[in-house]
N, CA, C and O of each residue as an XYZ file, in Angstrom:
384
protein
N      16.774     13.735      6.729
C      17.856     14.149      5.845
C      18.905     13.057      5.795
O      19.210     12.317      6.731
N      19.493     13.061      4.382
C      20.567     11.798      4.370
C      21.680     12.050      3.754
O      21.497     11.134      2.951
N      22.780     12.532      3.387
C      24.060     13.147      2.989
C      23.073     14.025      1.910
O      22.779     13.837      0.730
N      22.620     15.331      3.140
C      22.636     16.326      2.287
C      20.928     16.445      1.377
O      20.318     17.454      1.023
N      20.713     15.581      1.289
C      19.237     14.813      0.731
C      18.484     14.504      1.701
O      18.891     14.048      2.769
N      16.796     14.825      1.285
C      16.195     14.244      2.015
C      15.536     13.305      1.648
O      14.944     13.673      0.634
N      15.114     11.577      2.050
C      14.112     10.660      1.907
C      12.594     10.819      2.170
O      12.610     11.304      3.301
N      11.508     10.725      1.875
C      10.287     10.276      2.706
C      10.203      9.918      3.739
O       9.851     10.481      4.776
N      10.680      8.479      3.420
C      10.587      7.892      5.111
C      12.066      7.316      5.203
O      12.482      6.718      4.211
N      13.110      7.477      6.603
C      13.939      6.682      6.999
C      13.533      6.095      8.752
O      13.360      6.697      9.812
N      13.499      4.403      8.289
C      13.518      4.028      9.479
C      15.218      3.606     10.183
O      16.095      2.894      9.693
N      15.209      3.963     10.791
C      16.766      3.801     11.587
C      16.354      2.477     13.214
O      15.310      2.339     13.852
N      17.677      1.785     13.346
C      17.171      0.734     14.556
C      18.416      0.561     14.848
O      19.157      0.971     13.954
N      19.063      0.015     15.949
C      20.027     -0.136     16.718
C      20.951     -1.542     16.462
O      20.855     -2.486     17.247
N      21.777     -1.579     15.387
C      22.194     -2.873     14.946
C      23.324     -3.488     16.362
O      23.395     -3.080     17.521
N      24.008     -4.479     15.736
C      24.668     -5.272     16.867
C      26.125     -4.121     16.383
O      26.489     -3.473     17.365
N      26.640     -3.923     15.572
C      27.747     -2.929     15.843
C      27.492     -1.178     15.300
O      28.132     -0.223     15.740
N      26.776     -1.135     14.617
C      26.291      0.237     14.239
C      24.667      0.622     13.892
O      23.959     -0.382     13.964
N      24.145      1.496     13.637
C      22.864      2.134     13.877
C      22.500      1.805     12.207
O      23.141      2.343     11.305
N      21.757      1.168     12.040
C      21.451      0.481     10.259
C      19.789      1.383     10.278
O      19.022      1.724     11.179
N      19.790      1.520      8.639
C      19.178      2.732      8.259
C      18.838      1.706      7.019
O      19.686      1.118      6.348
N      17.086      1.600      6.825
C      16.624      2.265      5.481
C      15.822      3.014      4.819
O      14.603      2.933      4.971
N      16.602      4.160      3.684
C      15.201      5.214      3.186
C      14.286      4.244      2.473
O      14.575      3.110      2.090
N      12.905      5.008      2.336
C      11.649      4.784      1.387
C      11.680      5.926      0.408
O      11.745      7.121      0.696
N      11.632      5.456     -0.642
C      11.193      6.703     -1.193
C       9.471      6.831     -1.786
O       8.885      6.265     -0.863
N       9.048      6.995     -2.176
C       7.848      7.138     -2.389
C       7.472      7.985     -4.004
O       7.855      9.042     -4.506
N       6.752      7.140     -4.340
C       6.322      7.554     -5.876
C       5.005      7.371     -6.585
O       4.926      6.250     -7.088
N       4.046      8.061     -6.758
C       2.950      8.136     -7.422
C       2.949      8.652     -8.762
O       3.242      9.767     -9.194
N       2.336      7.009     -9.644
C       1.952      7.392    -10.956
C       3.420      7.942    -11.573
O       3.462      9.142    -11.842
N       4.159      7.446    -11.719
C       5.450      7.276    -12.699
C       4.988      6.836    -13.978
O       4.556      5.752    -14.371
N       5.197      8.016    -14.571
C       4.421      7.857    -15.574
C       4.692      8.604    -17.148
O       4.146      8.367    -18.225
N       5.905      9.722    -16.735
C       6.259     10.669    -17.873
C       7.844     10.531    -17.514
O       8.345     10.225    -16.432
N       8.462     10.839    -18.713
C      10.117     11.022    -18.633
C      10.280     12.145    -18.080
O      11.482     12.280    -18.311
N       9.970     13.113    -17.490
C      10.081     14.187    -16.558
C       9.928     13.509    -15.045
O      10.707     13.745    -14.122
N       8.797     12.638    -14.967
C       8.767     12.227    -13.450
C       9.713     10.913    -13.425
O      10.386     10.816    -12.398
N       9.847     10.059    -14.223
C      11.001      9.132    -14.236
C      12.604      9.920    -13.804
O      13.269      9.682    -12.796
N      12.945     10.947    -14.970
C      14.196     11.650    -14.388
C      14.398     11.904    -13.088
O      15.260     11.368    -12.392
N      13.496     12.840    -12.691
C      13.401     13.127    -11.461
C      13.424     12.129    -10.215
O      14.178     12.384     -9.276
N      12.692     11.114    -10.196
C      12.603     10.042     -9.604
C      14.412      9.155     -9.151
O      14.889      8.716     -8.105
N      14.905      9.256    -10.569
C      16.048      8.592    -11.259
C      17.350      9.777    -10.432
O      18.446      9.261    -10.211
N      17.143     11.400     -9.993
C      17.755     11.894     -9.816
C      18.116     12.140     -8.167
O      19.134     12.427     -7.537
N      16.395     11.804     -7.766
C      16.404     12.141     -6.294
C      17.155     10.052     -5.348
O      17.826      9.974     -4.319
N      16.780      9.111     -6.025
C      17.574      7.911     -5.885
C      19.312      7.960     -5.872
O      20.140      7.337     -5.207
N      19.408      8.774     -6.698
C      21.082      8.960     -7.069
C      21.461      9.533     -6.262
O      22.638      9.359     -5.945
N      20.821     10.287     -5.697
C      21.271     11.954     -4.459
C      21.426     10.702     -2.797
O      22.152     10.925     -1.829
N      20.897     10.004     -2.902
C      20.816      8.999     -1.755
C      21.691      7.928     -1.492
O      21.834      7.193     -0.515
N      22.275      8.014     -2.650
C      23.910      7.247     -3.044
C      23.334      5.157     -2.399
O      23.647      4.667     -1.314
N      22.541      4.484     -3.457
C      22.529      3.819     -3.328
C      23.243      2.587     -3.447
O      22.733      1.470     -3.366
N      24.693      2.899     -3.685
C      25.874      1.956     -3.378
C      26.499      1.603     -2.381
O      27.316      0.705     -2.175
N      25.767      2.878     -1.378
C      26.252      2.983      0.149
C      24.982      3.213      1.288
O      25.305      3.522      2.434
N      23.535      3.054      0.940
C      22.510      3.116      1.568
C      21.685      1.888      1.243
O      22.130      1.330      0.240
N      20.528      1.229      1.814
C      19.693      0.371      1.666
C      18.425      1.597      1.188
O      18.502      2.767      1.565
N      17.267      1.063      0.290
C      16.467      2.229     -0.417
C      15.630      0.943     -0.929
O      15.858     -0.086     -1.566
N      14.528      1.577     -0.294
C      13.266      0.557     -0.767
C      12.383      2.048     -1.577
O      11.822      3.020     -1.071
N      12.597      1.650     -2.966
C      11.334      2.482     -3.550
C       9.851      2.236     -4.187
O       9.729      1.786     -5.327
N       8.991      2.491     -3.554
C       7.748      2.521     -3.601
C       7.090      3.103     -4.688
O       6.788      4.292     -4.790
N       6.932      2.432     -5.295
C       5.476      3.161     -7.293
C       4.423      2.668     -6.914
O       4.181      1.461     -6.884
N       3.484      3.804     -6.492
C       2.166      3.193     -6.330
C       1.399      4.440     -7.410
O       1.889      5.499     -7.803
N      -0.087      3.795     -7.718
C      -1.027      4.381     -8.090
C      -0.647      4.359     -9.809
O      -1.053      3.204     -9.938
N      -0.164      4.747    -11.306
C      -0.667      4.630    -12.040
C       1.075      4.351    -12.535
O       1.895      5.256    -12.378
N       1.468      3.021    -13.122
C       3.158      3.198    -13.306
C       3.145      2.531    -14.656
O       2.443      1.527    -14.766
N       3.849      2.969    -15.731
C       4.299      2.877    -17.082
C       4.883      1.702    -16.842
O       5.609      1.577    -15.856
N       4.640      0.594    -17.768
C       5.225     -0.145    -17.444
C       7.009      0.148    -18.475
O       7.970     -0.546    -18.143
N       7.100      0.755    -19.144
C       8.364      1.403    -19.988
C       9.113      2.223    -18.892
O      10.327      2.221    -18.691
N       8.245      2.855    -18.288
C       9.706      3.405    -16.984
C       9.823      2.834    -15.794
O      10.519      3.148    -14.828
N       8.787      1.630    -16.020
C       9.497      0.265    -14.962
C      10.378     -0.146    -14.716
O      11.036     -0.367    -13.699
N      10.479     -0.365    -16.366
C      11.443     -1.390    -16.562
C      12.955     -0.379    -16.899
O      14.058     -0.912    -17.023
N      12.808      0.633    -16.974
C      13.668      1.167    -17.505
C      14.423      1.934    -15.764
O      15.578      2.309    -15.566
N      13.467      1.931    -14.979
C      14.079      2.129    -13.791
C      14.607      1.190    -13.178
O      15.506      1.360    -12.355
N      14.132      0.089    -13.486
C      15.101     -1.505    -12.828
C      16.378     -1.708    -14.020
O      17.194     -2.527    -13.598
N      16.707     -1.219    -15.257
C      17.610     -1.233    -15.476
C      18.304     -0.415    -14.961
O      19.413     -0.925    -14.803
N      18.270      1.152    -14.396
C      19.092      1.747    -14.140
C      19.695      1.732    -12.882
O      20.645      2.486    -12.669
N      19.258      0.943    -11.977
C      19.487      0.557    -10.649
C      18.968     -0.843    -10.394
O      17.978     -1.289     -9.814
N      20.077     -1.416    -11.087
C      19.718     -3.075    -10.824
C      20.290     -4.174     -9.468
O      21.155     -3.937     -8.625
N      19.655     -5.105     -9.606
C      19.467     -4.576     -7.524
C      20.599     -5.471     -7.564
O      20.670     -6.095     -8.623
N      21.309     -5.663     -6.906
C      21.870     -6.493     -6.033
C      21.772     -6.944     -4.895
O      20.905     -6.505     -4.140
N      22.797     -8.101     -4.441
C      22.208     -9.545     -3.307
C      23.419     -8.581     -2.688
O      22.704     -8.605     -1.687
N      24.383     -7.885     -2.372
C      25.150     -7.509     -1.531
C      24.770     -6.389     -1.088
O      24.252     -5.527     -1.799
N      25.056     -6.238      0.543
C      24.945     -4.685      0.984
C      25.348     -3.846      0.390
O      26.224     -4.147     -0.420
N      24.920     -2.367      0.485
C      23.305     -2.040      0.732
C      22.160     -2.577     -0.614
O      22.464     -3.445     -1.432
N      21.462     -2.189     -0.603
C      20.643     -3.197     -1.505
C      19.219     -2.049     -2.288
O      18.715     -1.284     -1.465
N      18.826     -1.990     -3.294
C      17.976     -1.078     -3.568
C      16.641     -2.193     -3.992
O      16.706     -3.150     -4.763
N      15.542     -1.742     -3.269
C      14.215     -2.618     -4.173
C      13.034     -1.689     -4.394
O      12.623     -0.653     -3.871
N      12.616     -2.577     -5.497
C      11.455     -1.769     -6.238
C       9.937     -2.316     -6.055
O       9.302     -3.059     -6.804
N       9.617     -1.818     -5.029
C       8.025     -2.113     -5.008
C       6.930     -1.762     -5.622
O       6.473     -0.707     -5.182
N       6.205     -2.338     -6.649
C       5.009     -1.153     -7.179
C       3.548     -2.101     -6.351
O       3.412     -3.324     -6.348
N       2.692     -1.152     -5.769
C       1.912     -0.996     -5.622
C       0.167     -1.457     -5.957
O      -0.611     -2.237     -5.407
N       0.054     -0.453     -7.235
C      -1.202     -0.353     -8.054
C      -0.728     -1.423     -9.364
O      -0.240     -2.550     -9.284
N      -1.012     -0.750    -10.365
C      -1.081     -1.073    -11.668
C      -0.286     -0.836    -12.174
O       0.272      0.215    -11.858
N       0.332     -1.730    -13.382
C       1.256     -1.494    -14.224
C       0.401     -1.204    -15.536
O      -0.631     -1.796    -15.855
N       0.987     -0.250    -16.183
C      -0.092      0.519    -17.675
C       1.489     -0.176    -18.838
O       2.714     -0.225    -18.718
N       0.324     -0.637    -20.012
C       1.225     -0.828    -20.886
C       1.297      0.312    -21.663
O       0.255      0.963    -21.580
N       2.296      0.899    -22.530
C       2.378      2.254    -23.367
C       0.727      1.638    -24.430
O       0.317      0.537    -24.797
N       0.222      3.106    -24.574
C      -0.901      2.662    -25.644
C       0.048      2.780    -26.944
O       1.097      3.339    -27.264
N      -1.214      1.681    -27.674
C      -1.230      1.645    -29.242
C      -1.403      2.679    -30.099
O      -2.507      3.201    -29.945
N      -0.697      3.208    -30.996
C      -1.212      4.086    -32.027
C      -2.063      3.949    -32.827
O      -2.323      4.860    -33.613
């Protein structure tokens, strides 16, 4: 649990002045604007202006709510720091 929220995985370790923490979150096949929101809602609940958050897209990921999730949480070089790992495959939207 993390203010109130829970992560997947938090590893926690014993820094030189305080106890440093980062969540994982974990995501399979991002792939619909229902699982993007959601995704987009449970990140926000984790207050990544004030946590480190490595999120994980594995298995089948749009490449349109890729990119649209690295705009909405664009990372920065200063503490805490959010990154986006994908996994599997990136799918381009099909052709009509």
């Amino acid at each position: 649990r993390h203010l109130g929220t829970t992560a997947d995985i938090c590893v926690e370790w014993d820094g030189f002045i305080s106890t440093e923490r980062v969540l994982i979150e974990l995501k399979r096949n991002l792939n619909s604007k229902s699982e993007f929101n959601r995704l987009v809602g449970q990140i926000a609940d984790l207050k990544p202006d004030r946590t480190n958050i490595i999120v994980v897209l594995c298995g089948e990921t749009s490449a349109q709510w890729l990119d649209r999730l690295k705009a909405t949480f664009k990372p920065s070089w200063l503490p805490p720091t959010l990154a986006i790992l994908v996994r599997e495959s990136v799918t381009s939207p099909s052709s009509p």
